[in-house]
TORGUKE-954267 format. One line per 3 residues: their letters; for each residue y, x, z of N, C-alpha, C. Coordinates in steps of 0.1 Angstrom, whole numbers, plus 5000, padded with zeros to 4 digits. Atoms other than C-alpha are relative to their C-alpha. Layout:
! TORGUKE-954267
A> Y,X,Z,Y,X,Z,Y,X,Z | ...
This chain:
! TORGUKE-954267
XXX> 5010,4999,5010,7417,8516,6277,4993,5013,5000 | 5007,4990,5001,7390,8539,6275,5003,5011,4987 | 4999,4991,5012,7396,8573,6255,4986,5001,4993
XXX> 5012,4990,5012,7372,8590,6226,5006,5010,4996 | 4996,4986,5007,7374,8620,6211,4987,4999,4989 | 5010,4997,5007,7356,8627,6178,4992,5007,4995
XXX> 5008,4989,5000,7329,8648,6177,4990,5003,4990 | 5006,4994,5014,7315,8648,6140,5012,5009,4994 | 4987,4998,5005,7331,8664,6119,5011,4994,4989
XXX> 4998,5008,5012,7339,8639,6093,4994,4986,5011 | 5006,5014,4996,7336,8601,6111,5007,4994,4990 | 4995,5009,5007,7341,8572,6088,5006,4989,5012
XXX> 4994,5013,4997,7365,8543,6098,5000,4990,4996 | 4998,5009,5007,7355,8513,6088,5005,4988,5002 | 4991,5012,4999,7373,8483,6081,4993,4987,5004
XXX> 5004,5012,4991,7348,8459,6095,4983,5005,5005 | 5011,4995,4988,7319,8462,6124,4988,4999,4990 | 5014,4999,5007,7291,8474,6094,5000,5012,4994
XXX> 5000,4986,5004,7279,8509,6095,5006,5004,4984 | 4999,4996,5012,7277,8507,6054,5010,4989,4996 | 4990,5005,5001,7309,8491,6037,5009,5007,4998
XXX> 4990,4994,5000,7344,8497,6033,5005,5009,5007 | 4997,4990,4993,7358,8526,6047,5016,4998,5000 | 4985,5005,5000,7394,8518,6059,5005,5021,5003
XXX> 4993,4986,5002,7402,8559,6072,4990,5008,5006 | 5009,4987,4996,7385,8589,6081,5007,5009,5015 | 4996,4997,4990,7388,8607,6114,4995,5016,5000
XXX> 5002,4985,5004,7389,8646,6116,4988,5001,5016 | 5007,4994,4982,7366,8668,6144,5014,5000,5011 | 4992,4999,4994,7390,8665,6175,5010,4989,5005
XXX> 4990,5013,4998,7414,8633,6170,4990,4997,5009 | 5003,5011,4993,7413,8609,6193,5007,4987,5000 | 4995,5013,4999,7418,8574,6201,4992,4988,5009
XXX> 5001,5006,4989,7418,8546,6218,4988,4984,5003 | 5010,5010,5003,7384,8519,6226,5009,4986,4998 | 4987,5012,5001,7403,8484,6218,4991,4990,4999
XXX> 5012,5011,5001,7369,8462,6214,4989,5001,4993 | 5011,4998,5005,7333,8461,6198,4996,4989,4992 | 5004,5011,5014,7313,8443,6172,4988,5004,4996
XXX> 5010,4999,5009,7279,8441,6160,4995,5018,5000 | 5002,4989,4993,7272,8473,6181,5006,5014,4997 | 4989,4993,5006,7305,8494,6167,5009,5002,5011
XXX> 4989,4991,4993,7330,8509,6184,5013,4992,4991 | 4992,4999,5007,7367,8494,6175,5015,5004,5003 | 4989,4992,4994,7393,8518,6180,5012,5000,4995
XXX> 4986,5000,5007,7430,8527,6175,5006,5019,5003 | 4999,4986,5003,7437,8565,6163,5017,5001,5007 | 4987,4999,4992,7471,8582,6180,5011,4995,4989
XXX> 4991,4999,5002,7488,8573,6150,5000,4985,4992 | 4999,5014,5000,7481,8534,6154,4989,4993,4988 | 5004,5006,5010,7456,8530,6129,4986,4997,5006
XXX> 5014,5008,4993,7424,8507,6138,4988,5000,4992 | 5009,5001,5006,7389,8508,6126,4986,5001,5006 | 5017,5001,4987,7348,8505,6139,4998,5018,4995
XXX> 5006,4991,5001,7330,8533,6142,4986,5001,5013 | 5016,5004,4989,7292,8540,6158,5002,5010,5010 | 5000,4993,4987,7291,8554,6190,4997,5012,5001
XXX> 5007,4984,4997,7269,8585,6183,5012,5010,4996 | 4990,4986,5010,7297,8600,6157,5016,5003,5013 | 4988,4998,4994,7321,8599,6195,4998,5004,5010
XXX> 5003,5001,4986,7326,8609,6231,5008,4994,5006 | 4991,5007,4990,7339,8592,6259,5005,5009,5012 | 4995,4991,4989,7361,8618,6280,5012,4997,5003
XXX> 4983,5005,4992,7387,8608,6305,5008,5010,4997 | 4986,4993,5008,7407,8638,6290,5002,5004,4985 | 5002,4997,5021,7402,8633,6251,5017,4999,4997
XXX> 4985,4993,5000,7441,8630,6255,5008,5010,4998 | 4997,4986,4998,7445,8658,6269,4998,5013,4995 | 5005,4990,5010,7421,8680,6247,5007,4997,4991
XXX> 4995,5003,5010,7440,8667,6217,5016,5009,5001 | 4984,4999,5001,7474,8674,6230,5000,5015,5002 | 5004,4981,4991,7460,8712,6244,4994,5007,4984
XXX> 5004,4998,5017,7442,8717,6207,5011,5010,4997 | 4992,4995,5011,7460,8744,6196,5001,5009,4988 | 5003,4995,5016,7446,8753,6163,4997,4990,4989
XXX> 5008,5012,5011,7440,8731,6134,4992,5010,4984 | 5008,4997,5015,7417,8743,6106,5006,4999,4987 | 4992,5003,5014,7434,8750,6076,4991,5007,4985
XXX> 5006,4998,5012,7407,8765,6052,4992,4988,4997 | 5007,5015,5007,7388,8738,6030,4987,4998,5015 | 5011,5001,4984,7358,8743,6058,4998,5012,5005
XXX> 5002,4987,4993,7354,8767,6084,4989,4996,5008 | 5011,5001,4992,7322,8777,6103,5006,5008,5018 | 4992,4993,4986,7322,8779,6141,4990,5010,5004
XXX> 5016,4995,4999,7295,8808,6151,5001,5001,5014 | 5000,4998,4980,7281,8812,6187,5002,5014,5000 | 5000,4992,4994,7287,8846,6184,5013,5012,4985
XXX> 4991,4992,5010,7314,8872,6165,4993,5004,4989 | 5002,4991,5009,7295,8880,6138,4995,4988,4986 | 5009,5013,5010,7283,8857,6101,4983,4999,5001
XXX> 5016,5005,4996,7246,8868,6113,4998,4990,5006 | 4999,5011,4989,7250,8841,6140,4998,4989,4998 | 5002,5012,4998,7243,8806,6145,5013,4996,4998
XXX> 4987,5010,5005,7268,8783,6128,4995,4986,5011 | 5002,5010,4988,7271,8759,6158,5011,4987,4996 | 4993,5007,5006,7296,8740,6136,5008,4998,4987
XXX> 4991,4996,5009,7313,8733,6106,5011,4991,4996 | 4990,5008,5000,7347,8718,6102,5013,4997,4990 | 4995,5004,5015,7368,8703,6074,5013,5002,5009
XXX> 4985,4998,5000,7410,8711,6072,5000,4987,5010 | 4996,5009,4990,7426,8696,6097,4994,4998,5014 | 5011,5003,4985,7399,8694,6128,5007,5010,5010
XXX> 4993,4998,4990,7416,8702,6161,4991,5009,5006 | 5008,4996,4992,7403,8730,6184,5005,5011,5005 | 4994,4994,4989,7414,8754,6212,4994,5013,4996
XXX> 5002,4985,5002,7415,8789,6201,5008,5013,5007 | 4994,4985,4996,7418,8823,6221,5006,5012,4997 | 5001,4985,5004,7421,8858,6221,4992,5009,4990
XXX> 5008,4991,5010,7407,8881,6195,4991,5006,5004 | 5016,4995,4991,7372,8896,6202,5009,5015,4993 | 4989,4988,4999,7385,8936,6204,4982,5005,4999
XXX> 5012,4992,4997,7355,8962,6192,5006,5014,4991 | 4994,4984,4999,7361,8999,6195,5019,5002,5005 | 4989,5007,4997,7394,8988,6210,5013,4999,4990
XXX> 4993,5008,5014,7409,8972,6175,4997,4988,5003 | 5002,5010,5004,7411,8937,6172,4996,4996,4985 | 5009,5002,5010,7388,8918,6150,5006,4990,4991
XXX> 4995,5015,5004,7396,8888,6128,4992,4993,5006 | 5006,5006,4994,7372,8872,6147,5004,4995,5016 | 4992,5006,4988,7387,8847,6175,4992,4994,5008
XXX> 5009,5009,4993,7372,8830,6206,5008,4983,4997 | 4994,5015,5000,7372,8790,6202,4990,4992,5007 | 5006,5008,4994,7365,8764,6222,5000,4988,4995
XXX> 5000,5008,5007,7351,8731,6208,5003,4987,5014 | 5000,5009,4995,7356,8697,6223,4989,4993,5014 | 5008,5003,4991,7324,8695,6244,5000,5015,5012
XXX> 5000,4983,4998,7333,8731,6258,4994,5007,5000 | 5008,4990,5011,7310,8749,6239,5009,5011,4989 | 4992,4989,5005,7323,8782,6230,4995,5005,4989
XXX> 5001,4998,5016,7323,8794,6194,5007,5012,4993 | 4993,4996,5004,7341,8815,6174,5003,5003,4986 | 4996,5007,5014,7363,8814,6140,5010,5012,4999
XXX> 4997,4989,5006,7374,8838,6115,5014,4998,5001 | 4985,5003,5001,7414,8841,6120,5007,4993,4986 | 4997,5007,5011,7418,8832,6080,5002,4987,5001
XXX> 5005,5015,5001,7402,8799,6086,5008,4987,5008 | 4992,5008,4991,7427,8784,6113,5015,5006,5001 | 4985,4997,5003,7464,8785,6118,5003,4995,5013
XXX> 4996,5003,4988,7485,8777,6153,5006,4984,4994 | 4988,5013,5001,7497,8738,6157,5009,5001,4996 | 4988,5001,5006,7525,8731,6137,5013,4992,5013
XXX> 4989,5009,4994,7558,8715,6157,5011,5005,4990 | 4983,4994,5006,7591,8716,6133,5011,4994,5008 | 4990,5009,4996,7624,8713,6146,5011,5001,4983
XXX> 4994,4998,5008,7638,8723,6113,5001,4993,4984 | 5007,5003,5009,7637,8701,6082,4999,5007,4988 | 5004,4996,5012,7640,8721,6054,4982,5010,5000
XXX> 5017,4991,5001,7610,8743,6063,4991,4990,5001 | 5015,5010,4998,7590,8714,6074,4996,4992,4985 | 5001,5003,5017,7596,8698,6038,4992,5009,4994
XXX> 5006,4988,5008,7586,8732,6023,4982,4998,5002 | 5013,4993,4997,7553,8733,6043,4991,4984,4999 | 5007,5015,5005,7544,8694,6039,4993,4998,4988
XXX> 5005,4999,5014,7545,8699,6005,4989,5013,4995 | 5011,4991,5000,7526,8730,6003,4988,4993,5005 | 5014,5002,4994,7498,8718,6023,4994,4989,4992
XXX> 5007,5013,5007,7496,8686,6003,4989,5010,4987 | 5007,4988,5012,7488,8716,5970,4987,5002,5007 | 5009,4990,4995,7466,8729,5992,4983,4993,4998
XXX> 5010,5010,4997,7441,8698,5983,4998,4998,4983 | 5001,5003,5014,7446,8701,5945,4986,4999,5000 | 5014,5002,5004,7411,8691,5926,4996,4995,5007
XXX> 5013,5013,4991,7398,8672,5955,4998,4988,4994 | 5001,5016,5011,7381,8641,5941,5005,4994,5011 | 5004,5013,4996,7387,8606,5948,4993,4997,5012
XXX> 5008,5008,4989,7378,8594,5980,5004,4989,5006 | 4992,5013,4997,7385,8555,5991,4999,5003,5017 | 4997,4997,4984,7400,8560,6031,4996,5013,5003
XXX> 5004,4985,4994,7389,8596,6030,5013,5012,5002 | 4989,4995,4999,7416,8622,6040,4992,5018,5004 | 5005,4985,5000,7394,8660,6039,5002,5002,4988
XXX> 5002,4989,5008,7388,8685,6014,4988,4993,4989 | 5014,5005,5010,7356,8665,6004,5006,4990,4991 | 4992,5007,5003,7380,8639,5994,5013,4989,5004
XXX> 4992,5003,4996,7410,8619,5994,5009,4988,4994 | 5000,5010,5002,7427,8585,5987,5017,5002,5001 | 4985,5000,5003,7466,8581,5979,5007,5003,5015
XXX> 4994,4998,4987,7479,8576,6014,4989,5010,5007 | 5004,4993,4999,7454,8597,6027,5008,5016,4998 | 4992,4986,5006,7469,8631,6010,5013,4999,5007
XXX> 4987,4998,4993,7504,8624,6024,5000,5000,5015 | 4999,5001,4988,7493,8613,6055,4993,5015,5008 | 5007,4984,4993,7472,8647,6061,5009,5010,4996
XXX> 4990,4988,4999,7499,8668,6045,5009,4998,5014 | 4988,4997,4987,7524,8657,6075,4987,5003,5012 | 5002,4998,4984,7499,8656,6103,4996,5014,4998
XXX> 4999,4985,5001,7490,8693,6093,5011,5004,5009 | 4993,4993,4994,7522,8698,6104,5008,4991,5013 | 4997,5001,4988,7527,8677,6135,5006,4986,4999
XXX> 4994,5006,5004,7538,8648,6120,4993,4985,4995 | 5011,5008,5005,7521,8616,6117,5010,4982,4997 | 4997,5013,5005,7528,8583,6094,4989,4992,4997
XXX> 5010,5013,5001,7514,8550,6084,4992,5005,4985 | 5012,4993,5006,7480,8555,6071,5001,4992,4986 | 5003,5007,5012,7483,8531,6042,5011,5000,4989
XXX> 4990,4998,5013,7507,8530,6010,5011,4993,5001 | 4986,5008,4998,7540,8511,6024,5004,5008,5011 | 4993,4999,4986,7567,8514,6047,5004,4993,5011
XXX> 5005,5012,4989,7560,8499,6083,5008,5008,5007 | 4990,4996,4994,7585,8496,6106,4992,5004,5016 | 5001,4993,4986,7581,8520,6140,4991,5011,4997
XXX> 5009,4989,5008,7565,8547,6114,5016,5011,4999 | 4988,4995,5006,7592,8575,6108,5004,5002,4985 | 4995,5003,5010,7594,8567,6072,5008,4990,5002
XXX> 4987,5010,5005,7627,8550,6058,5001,5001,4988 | 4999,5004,5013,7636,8539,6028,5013,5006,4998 | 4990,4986,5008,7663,8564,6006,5000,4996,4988
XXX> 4999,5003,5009,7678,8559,5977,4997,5010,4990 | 5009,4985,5011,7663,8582,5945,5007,5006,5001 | 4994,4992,5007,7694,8599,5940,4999,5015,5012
XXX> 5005,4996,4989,7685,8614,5977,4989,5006,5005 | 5016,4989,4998,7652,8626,5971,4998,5015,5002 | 5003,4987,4999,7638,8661,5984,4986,5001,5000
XXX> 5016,4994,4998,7606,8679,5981,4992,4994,5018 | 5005,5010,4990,7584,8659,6006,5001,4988,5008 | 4996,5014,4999,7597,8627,6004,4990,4993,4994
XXX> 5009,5007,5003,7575,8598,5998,5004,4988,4985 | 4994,5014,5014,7574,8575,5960,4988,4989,5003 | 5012,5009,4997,7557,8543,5967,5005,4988,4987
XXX> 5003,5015,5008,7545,8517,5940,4990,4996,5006 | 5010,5013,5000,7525,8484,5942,4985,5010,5006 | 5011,4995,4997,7493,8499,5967,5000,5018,4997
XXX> 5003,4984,5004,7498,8538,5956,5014,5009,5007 | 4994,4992,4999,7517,8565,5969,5000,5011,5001 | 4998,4983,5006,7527,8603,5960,5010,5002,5010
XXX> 4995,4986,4996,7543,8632,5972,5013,5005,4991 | 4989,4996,5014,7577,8646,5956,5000,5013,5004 | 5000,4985,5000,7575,8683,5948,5014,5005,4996
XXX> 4985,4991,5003,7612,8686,5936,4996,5002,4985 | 4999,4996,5013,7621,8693,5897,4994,4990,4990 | 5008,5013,5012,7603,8657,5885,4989,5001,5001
XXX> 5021,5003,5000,7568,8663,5900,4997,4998,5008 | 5001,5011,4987,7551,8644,5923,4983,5005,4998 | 5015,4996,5001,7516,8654,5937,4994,4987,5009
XXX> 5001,5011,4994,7493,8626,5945,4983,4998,4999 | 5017,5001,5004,7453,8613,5946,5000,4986,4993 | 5004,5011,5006,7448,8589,5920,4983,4993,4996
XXX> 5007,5001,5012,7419,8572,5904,4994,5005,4988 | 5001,4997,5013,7424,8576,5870,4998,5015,4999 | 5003,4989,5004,7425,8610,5870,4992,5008,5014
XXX> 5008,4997,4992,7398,8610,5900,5002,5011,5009 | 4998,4999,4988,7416,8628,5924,5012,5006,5004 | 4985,4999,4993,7448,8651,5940,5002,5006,4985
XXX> 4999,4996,5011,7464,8663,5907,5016,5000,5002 | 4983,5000,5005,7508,8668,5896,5000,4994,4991 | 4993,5001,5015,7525,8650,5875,5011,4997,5000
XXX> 4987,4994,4996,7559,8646,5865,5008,4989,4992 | 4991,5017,5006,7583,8618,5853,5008,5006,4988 | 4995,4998,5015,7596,8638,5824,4991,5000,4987
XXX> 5004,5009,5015,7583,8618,5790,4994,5015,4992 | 5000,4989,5009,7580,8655,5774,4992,5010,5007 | 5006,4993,4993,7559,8669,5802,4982,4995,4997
XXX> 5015,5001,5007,7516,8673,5791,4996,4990,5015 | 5008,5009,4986,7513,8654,5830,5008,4990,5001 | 4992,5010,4993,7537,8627,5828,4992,4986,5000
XXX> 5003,5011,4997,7528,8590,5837,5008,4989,4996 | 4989,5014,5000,7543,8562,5822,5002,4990,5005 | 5003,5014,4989,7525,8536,5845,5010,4999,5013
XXX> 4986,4998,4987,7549,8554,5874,5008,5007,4997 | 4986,4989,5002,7578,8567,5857,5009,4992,5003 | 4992,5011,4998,7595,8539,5876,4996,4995,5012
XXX> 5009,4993,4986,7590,8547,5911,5009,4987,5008 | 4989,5016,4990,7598,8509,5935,5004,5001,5007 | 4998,4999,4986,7603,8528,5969,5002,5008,4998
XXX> 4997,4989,4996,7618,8562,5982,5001,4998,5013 | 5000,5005,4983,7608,8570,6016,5007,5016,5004 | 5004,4990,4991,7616,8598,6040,5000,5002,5009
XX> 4997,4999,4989,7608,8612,6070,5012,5007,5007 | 4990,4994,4988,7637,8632,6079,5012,4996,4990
């Protein structure tokens, strides 16, 4: 099957071969995946972490090592958006701008008066060289450890509070129940099923409540959250239009009575 690599920085995924419509998931700058068939002059692909959707040709490229840039990627963008400039300084040409989570190959530090700068060299996916403020990116995640990976799952999910509501969206711009969870783990190297259940040859499992830890998964009917530990659960709703806490104790100003009565416990480790 032919690879892609995604070269906006925000592509929509949609759920059937019509530019405008539903939006089944969103695809960061960098993922890749795989061509699987076409439609009504769409693109219908399968993302590394099995999830299928159209998309238009222009928002991709077709490179026999989009694999391999993905798997070599080793920075992920971790401020809300970072700009890439063609040259070390913010006077510069913004040659890009990239929402949390966008994959991209970052070097050595630009060195002037022989100090290092915060200013990094980065290479983007078409190998067009750029460069990004050290703040704005962080080294690939791999855990072998679970309590820290819990710690930092959960953190990262925080890290999206106030984002509104977005249906299939999973950035900064917005974000959709499964969405939020699924971008807090691949943050950190770690990738589950894109939608609100648990599917078998995903590394969620089902756990009984009494079992629960901070970054374990609560799944009701189509929705699922995040568990912070201490009776709060962070999550993107609707009702309260977007990532927000709240907490299953009745006496708490954020509790929920619609989910204080949680059907599933998942987790990954």
């Amino acid at each position: 099957m032919d690879e892609i690599i995604f070269t906006a920085p925000l592509t929509p995924l949609m759920l059937h071969p019509k530019p405008v419509g539903e939006m089944a998931d969103e695809a960061l700058y960098g993922m890749t995946a795989s061509i699987i068939g076409q439609g009504n002059g769409m693109l219908r692909v399968r993302t590394r972490y099995r999830y299928e959707g159209y998309v238009t040709p222009s928002q991709v490229s077709r490179l026999p090592s989009a694999g391999a840039w993905e798997m070599s990627a080793s920075y992920r963008v971790i401020a809300p958006m970072a700009d890439i400039m063609s040259a070390p300084s913010y006077e510069s040409h913004v040659l890009i701008t990239l929402p949390r989570g966008a994959a991209l190959t970052v070097g050595e530090a630009v060195v002037e008066d022989e100090k290092e700068t915060d200013w990094l060299k980065a290479t983007l996916a078409d190998s067009t060289s750029g460069y990004v403020r050290r703040p704005m990116v962080r080294p690939a995640r791999i855990w072998s450890g679970s309590e820290e990976a819990r710690a930092a799952v959960a953190a990262d999910a925080g890290l999206y509070l106030g984002a509104q509501y977005r249906w299939g969206g999973k950035s900064p711009c917005g974000l959709d129940c499964s969405g939020l969870v699924g971008i807090a783990y691949m943050l950190n190297g770690l990738y589950i099923y894109r939608d609100a259940r648990i599917v078998e040859g995903y590394p969620v499992r089902e756990i009984p409540a009494e079992r629960a830890q901070p970054a374990d998964l609560l799944f009701w009917s189509g929705h699922v959250a995040l568990y912070l530990g201490n009776g709060l659960y962070i999550h993107s709703t609707q009702r309260s239009s977007g990532v927000v806490i709240n907490s299953f104790d009745p006496r708490h100003l954020d509790y929920r009575e619609d989910l204080a009565r949680v059907e599933t416990w998942g987790s990954v480790f």
